[in-house]
C-alpha positions in Angstrom: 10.0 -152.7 -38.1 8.2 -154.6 -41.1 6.5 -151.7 -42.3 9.5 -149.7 -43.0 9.7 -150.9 -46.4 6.4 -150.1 -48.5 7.0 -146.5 -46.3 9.9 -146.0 -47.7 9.0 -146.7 -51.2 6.4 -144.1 -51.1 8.4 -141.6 -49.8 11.8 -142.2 -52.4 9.8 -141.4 -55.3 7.8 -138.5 -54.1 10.1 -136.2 -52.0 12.8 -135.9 -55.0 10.0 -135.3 -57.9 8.1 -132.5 -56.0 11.9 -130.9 -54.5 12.8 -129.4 -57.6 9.7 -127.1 -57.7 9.6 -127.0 -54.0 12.7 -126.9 -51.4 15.6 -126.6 -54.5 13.6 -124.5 -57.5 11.9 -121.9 -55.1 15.0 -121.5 -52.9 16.2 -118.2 -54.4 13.2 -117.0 -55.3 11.4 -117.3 -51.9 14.2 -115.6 -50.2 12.7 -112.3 -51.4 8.5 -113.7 -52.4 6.2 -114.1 -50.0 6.2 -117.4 -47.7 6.3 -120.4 -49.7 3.8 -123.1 -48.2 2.7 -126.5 -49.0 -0.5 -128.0 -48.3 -0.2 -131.5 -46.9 -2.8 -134.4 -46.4 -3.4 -134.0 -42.6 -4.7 -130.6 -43.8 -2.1 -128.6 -42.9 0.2 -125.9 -44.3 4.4 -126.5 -44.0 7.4 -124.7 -45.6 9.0 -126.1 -48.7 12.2 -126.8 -46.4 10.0 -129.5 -44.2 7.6 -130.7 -46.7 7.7 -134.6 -47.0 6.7 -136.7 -50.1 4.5 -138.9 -47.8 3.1 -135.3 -47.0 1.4 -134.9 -50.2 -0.8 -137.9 -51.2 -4.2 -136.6 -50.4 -3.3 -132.5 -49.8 -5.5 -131.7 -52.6 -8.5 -133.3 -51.5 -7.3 -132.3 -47.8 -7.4 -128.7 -48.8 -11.5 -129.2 -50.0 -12.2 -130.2 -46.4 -10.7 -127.6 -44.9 -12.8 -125.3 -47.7 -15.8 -127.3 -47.0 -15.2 -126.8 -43.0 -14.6 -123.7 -42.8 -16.7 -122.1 -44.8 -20.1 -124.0 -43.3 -18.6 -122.8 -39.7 -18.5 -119.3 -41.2 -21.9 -119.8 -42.6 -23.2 -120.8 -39.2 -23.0 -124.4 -39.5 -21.5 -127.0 -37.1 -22.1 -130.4 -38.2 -20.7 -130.6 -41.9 -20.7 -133.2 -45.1 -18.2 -132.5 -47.0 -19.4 -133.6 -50.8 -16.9 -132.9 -53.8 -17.9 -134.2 -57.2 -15.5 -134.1 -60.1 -15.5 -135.6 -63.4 -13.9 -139.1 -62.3 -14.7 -139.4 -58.6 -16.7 -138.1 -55.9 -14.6 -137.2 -52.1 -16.9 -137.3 -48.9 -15.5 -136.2 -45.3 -17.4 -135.6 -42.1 -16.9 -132.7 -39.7 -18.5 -132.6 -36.3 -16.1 -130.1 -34.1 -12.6 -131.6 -34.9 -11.1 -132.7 -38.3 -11.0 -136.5 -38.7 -7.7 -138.1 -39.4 -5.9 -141.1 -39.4 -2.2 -141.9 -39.2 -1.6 -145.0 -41.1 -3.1 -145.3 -44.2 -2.9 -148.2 -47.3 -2.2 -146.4 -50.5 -1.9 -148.1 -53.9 -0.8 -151.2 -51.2 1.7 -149.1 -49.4 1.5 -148.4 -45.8 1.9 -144.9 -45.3 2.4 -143.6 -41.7 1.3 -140.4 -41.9 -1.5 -138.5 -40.6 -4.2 -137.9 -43.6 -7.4 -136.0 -43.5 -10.4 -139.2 -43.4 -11.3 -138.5 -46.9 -13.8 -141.3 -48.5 -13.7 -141.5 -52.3 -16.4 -143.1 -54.7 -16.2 -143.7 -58.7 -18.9 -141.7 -58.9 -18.3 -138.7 -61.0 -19.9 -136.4 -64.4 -17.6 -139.2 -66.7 -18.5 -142.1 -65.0 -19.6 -144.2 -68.1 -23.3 -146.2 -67.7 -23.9 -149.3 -68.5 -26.5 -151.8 -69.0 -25.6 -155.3 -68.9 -28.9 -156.8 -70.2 -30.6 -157.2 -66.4 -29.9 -154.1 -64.4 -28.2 -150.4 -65.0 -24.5 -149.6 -63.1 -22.4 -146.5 -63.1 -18.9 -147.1 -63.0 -16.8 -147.9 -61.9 -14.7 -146.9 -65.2 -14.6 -143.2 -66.4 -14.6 -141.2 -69.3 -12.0 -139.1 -68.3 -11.0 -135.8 -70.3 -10.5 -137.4 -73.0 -12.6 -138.8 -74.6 -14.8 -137.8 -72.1 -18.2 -137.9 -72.4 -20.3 -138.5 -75.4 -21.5 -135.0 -75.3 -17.5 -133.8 -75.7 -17.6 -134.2 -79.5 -14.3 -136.8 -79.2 -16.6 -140.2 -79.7 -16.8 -141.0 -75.7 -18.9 -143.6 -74.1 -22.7 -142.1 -72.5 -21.8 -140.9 -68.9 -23.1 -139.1 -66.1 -23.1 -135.7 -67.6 -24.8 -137.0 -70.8 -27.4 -138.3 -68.6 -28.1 -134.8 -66.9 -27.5 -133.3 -70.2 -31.0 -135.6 -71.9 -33.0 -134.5 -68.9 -32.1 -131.0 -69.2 -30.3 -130.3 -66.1 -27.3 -129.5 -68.2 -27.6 -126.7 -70.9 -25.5 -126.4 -73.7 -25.7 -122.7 -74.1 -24.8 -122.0 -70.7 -21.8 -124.7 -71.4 -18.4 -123.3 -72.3 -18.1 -123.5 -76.1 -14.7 -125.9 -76.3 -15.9 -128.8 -78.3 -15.3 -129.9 -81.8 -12.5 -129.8 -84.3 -12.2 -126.2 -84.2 -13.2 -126.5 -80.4 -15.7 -123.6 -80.7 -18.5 -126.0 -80.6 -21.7 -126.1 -77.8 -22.0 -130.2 -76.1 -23.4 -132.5 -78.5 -27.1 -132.5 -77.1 -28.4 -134.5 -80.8 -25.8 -137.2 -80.0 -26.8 -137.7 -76.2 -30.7 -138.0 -77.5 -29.8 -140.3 -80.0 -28.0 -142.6 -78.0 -30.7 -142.4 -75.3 -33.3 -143.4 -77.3 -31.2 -146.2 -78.3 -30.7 -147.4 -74.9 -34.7 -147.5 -74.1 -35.0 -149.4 -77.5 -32.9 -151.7 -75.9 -34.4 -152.0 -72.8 -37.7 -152.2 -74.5 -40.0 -151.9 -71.2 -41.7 -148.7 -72.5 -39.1 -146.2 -70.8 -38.8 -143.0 -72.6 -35.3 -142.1 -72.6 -35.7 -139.7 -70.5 -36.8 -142.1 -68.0 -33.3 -144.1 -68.7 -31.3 -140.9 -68.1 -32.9 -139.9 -64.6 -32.4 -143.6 -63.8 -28.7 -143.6 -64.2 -29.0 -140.2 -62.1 -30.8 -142.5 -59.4 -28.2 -144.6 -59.2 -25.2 -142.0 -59.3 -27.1 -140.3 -56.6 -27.7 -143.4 -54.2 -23.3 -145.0 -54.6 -22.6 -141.2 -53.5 -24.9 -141.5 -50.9 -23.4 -144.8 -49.9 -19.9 -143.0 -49.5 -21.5 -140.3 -47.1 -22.6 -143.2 -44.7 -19.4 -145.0 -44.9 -17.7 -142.1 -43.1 -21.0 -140.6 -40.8 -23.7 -143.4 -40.4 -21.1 -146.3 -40.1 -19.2 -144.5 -37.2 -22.1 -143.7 -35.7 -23.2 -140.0 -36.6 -26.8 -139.7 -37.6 -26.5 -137.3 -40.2 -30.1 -135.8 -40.7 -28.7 -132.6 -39.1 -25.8 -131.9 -40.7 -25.3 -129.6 -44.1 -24.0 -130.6 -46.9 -21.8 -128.6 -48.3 -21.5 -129.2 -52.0 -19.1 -128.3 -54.4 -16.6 -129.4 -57.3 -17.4 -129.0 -61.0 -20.3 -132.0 -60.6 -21.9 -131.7 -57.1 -24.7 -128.6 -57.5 -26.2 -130.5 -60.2 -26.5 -133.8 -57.5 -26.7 -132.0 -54.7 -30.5 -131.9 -53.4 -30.7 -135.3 -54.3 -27.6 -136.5 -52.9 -29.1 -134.9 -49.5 -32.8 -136.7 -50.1 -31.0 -139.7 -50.0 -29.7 -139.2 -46.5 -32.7 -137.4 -45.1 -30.8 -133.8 -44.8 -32.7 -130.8 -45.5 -29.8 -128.3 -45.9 -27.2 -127.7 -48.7 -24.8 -124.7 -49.0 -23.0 -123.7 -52.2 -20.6 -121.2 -51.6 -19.5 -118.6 -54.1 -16.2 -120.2 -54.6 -17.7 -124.0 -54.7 -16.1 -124.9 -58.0 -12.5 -123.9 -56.7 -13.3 -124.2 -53.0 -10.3 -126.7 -52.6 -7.7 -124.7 -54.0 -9.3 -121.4 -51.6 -9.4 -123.9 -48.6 -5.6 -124.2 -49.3 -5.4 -120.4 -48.3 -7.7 -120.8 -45.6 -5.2 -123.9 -43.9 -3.5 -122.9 -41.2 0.4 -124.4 -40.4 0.1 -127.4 -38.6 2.7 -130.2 -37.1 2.1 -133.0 -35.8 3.4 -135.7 -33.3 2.1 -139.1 -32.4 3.8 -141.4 -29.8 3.1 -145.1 -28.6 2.3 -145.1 -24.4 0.7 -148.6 -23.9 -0.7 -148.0 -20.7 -3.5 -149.1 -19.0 -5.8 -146.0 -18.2 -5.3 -144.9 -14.6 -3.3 -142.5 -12.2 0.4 -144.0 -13.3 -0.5 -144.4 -16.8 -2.0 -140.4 -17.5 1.4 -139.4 -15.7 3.4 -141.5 -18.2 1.4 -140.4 -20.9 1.9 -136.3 -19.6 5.8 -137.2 -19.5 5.8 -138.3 -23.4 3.2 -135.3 -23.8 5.4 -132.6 -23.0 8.1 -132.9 -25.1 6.0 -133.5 -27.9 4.4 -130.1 -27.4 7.3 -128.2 -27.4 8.6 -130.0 -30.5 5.5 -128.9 -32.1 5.4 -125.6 -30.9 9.1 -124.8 -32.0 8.6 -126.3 -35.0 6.1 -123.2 -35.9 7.8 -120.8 -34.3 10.7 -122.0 -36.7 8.2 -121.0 -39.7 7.5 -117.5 -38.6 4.0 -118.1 -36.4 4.2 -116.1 -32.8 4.4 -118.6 -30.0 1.3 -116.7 -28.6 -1.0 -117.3 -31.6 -0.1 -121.4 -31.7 -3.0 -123.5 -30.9 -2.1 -127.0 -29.0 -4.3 -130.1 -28.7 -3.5 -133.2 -27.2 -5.6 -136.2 -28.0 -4.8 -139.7 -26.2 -5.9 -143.0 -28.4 -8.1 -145.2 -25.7 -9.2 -148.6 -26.7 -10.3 -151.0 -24.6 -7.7 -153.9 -23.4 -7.5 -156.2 -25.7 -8.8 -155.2 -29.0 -7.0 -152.7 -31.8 -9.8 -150.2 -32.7 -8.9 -147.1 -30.5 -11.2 -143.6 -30.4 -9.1 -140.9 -30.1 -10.0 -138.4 -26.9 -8.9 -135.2 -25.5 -6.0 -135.5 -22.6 -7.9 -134.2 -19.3 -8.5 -135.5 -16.6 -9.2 -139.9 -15.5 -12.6 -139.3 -15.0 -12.9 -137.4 -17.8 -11.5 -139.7 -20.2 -13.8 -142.3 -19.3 -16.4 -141.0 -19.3 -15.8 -139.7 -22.9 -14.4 -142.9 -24.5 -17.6 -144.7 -23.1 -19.4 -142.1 -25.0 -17.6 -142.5 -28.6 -17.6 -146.1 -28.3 -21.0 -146.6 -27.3 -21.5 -143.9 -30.6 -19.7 -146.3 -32.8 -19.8 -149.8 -31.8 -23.3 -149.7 -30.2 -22.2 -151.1 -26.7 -19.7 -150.4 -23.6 -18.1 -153.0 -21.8 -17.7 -151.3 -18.2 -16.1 -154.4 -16.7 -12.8 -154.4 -19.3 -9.9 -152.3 -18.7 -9.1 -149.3 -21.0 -5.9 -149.0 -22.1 -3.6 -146.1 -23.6 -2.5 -146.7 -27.1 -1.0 -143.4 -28.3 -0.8 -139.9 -27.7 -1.2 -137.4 -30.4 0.1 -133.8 -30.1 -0.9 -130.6 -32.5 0.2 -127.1 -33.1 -1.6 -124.7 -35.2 -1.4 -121.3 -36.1 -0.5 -118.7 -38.7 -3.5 -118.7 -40.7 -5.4 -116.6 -42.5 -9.3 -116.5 -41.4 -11.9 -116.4 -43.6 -12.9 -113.1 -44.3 -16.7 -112.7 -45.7 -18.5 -109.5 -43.9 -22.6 -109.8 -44.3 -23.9 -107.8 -46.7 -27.0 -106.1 -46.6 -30.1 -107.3 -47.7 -31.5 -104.9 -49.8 -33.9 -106.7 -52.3 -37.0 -105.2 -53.1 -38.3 -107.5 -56.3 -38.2 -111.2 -56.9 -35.3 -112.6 -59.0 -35.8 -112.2 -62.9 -35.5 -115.7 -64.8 -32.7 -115.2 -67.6 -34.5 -118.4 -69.8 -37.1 -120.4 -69.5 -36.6 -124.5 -69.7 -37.8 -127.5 -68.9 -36.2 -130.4 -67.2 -36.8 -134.0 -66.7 -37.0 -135.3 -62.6 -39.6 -136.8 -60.0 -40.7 -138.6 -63.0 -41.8 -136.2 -65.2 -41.2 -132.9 -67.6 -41.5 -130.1 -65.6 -40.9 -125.8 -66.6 -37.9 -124.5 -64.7 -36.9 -120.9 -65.0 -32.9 -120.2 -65.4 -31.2 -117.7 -63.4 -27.7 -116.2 -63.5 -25.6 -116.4 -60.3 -24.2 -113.0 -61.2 -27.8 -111.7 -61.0 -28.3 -112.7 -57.5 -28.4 -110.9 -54.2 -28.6 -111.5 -50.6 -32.1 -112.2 -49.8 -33.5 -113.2 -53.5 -35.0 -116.8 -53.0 -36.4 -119.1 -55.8 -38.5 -121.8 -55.4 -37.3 -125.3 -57.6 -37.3 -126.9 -60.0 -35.0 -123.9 -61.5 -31.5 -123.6 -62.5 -28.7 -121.6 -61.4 -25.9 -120.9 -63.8 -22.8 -120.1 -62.0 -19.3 -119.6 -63.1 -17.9 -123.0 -63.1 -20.8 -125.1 -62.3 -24.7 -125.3 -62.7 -27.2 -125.8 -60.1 -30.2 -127.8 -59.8 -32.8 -126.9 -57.6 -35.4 -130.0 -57.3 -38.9 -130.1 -56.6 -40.0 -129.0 -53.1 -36.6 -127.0 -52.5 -35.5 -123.6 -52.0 -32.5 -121.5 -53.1 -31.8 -118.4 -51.2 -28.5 -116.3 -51.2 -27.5 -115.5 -47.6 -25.9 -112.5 -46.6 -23.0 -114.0 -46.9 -24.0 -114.3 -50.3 -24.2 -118.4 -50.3 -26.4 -120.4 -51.6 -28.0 -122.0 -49.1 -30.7 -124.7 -50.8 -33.5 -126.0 -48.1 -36.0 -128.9 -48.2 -39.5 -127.2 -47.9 -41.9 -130.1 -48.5 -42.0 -133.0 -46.4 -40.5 -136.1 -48.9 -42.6 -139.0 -50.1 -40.8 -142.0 -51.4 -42.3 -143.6 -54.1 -43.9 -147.3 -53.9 -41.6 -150.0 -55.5 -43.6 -151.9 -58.3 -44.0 -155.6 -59.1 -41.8 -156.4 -62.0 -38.1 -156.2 -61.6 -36.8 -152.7 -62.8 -33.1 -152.4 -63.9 -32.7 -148.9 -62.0 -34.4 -150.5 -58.9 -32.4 -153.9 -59.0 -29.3 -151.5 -58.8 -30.2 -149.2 -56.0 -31.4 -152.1 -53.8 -28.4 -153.9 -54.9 -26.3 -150.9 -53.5 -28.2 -150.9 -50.6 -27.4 -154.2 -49.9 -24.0 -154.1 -50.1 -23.8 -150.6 -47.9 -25.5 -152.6 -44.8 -23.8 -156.0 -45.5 -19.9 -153.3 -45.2 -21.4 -151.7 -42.4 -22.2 -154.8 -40.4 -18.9 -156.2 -41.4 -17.3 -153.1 -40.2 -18.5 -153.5 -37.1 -17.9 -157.1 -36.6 -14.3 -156.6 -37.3 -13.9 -153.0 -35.5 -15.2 -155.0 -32.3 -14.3 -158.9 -32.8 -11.7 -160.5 -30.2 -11.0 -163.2 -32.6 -8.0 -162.3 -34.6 -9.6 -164.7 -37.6 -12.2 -162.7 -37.9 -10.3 -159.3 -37.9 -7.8 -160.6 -40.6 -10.2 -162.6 -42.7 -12.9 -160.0 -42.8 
C-alpha cells in the first residue's frame, strides 16, 4: 500500500549499517561464543540472523523498561513508572501487568510498522540549558549535550539542569568524577555556576537569591517530566497514585522524590544497578516474536471463529520461530491479544482472545478506563489479532539478604542543600556503606556509583533486603499558596499545566470523534 515507502526507507539504511557488526562480522565468531542476541524495540531479544533494522529504533530505551519492569516485580511491585533521566532527555513508560506497545509508529516522519515498546520521551534532562526570556523561566527544549555540556564541565557551556542542582547543593563536586579541565583532572566548576547564578537573580531583580533561581528551574524540570508521566498513565486512564516509580539513569535519583510529589506517588525504588539498568534489562529480556494480522470482523460467534482460524497459524509461526533459536517448545510462553474497537471509529484497545462474553465485557472495561464512556448500543468490531511467543530468558536473580543491622547508618559528610525553600543540613552517605535494613530520614544524600541521590524533606530511604533503595513519602504533602504578583517559575509551571490538560482533552476528542475532520485536523 501507500505506506510501503517511508517503511522502506527506514529499513534500507539501517539493516546494512548494523549487519556488519551483527549477522556478517559475528558470523564466525558466534559459531564457537556464546548466543549472539539483539535487543529489539518491542523489548525483545532475536538472533543476529533475524534481526531487522526497523528492529532497532527504540531497543535501547526498550531494554530500560524491561529493567525498570522487572526489577519493581521482583521488588514486590505491580503497577510500575518507568522514569529514565539522562543528560539530554528524560523516557517514561507505564506497566500495569502487560508491556504496552504499539505497532505503527511515526519516526523522524517515517512510518514504521513495527511493534515498539510505548516509550514517552521529554527534553528534559541534566544538560537541558535554562532560559529566561525577560517574563518567565523555560527548560529546554535545546541541550547542552557532552560537549560543551554544562557550564559546570569546564568547556564554556550554557547554565543547565545539572548546574542548577549543582548551586543548590544537590550535586557535589567531590563526590563528582574528577574529568574536567584542560588536563581533565579537574572537580565541576562550582565558582562558575555561583557566578552565573547570581547574575541571573541580578537580572531578574525581584529579590531571588540565586538559589531561589536554581530550585526554580528545578521546579520546572520536575513538573515537563511530570507532564510526560501523565501522557502515558493519567491520559489513558490509569490513576497513578499507586504505582512506584522506579527511577534510574545518570539524572533521575537526583529528581526523583520530586518527580513523584508531582503526581501524588509515595514510593520510589532505586535499584543497585539504576545507572546501567537499561543495558542489565537487556540481559534480563527474554526472546520474543511477534505476529499481527488484519480480521475485520464484527465481534460475535462467526467472527471469534475467523479470528481463531488466522490465530493458529500465527502461533505456530511464532512458536517455531523460537524453537529455531534454541528455546524448548515447552518453556515458550503464547499470548494472543485481539484489537476491539467499536464500529466505526479507529482507536482499538487491545484484549486477550477468550471467550464472546469475555471480550466484552473487558473492552467495555478499558474503554470506559480511557475514553470515559461505553456505548452499549454500537457494534464492536475485530481489527487485528496479535500473537506472541516468549521464552529463553534469564530471570532475575536477587536472593534476600539478611537484615542484620544493629546501629544507624554513619554520615560520610555533612552538607547543606537548598529545597522547600530554604537551606537546610543534610548528612552524606555512601551507597557502599549501606545494608539491608539501614533507613535515613531526608533531606540527605546518597552517593552511589554512577549517580547521586536526593532524599527530600519528609521522605525516607531504606535498603530492602533485596538491597534497593526503596525511598517512601512519610509526611502528608502541603502545597504551597500561589502569591499575587506574577512569578516567572510559576507562570511556567501553570503554563505547562495548561498545555498538559489542553493535549489531554485533545486526545481524547480525537481518540473518540466520528468526524474524520476532527481526527485529521486535531
Amino acid at each position: 500500500g501507500g505506506g510501503g515507502g517511508p517503511q522502506f526507507t527506514v529499513q534500507s539504511p539501517l539493516t546494512p549499517t548494523l549487519s556488519p557488526q551483527g549477522r556478517g562480522g559475528f558470523t564466525a565468531r558466534a559459531a564457537t561464543s556464546p548466543k549472539l542476541l539483539f535487543m529489539q524495540s518491542s523489548g525483545g531479544l532475536t538472533s543476529a540472523a533475524l534481526f531487522r533494522g526497523k528492529d532497532a529504533i527504540l531497543s535501547g530505551p526498550a531494554g530500560g523498561v524491561v529493567g525498570a519492569v522487572e526489577t519493581a516485580r521482583a521488588a514486590g511491585f505491580a503497577k510500575i513508572i518507568g522514569f529514565d533521566m539522562g543528560g539530554t532527555s528524560t523516557d517514561v513508560c507505564h506497566y500495569d501487568g502487560a508491556y504496552e506497545r504499539s505497532f505503527e509508529s511515526v519516526v523522524a516522519g517515517a512510518r514504521v510498522c513495527a511493534p515498539m515498546m510505548s516509550i514517552h520521551t521529554v527534553a528534559a534532562g541534566g544538560g537541558s540549558i535554562l532560559h529566561y526570556d525577560g517574563a518567565r523561566f523555560r527548560v529546554g527544549l535545546d541541550s547542552a549535550g557532552a560537549a560543551p555540556g554544562p557550564l559546570s564541565y569546564r568547556r564554556g557551556g550554557p547554565l543547565t539542569v545539572t548546574d542548577a542542582n549543582v548551586m543548590t547543593g544537590k550535586l557535589l563536586p567531590d563526590f563528582f568524577p574528577h574529568i574536567f579541565g584542560p588536563a581533565q583532572d579537574e572537580k565541576l566548576d562550582e565558582d562558575a555556576v555561583r557566578k552565573a547564578f547570581k547574575s541571573l537573580a541580578r537580572k531578574l531583580g525581584d529579590g531571588r537569591s540565586p538559589e531561589e533561581v536554581a530550585d526554580g528551574f528545578v521546579r520546572i524540570a520536575v513538573e515537563n517530566m511530570a507532564s510526560a508521566i501523565k501522557t502515558i498513565s493519567v491520559q489513558r486512564g490509569h490513576d497513578v497514585t499507586g504505582y512506584v516509580l522506579n527511577s534510574f539513569g545518570g539524572a533521575g535519583g537526583q529528581h526523583a522524590c520530586r518527580v513523584a510529589d508531582a503526581l501524588g506517588l509515595t514510593s520510589v525504588l532505586i535499584h543497585p544497578l539504576s545507572g546501567v539498568l537499561s543495558a542489565f534489562g537487556m540481559g534480563l529480556a527474554s526472546l520474543r516474536a511477534t505476529r499481527t494480522r488484519t480480521v475485520l470482523a464484527p465481534l460475535d460467534d462467526k467472527g471469534l471463529a475467523g479470528l481463531a482460524k488466522i490465530r493458529l497459524p500465527l502461533e505456530e509461526e511464532v512458536t517455531h520461530e523460537l524453537v529455531r533459536q534454541g528455546v524448548d517448545s515447552g518453556a515458550i510462553t503464547l499470548i494472543a491479544q485481539a484489537h476491539l474497537r467499536y464500529a466505526g471509529t479507529d482507536s482499538s484497545l487491545p484484549i486477550p482472545v477468550a471467550s464472546l462474553r469475555g471480550m466484552r465485557a473487558l473492552f467495555e472495561i478499558a474503554h470506559e478506563q480511557r475514553f470515559g464512556f461505553i456505548s452499549p448500543e454500537k457494534d464492536i468490531e475485530i481489527e487485528a489479532v496479535e500473537v506472541e511467543a516468549s521464552g529463553g530468558g534469564e530471570p532475575i536473580a536477587e536472593p534476600e539478604l539478611s537484615v542484620s543491622v544493629t546501629a544507624p547508618a554513619s554520615a560520610h559528610v555533612v552538607t547543606e542543600i537548598f529545597t522547600s525553600g530554604s537551606w537546610h543540613e543534610a548528612p552524606v552517605f555512601l551507597r557502599a556503606d549501606l545494608a539491608p535494613g539501614h533507613r535515613i530520614k531526608g533531606p540527605a544524600l546518597i552517593i552511589e556509583d554512577h549517580q547521586t541521590v536526593v532524599v527530600e524533606p519528609e521522605w525516607q530511604a531504606e535498603v530492602t533486603p533485596r538491597n534497593h533503595l526503596l525511598l517512601t513519602r512519610i509526611a502528608k504533602r502541603t502545597e504551597a499558596r500561589v502569591g499575587k504578583h506574577a512569578d516567572p517559575v510559576m507562570l511556567e509551571v501553570f503554563n505547562n499545566l495548561f498545555t498538559s490538560i489542553a493535549e489531554q482533552m485533545g486526545y481524547a476528542l480525537q481518540n473518540t470523534a466520528r468526524s474524520v475532520n476532527i481526527k485529521e485536523r486535531l
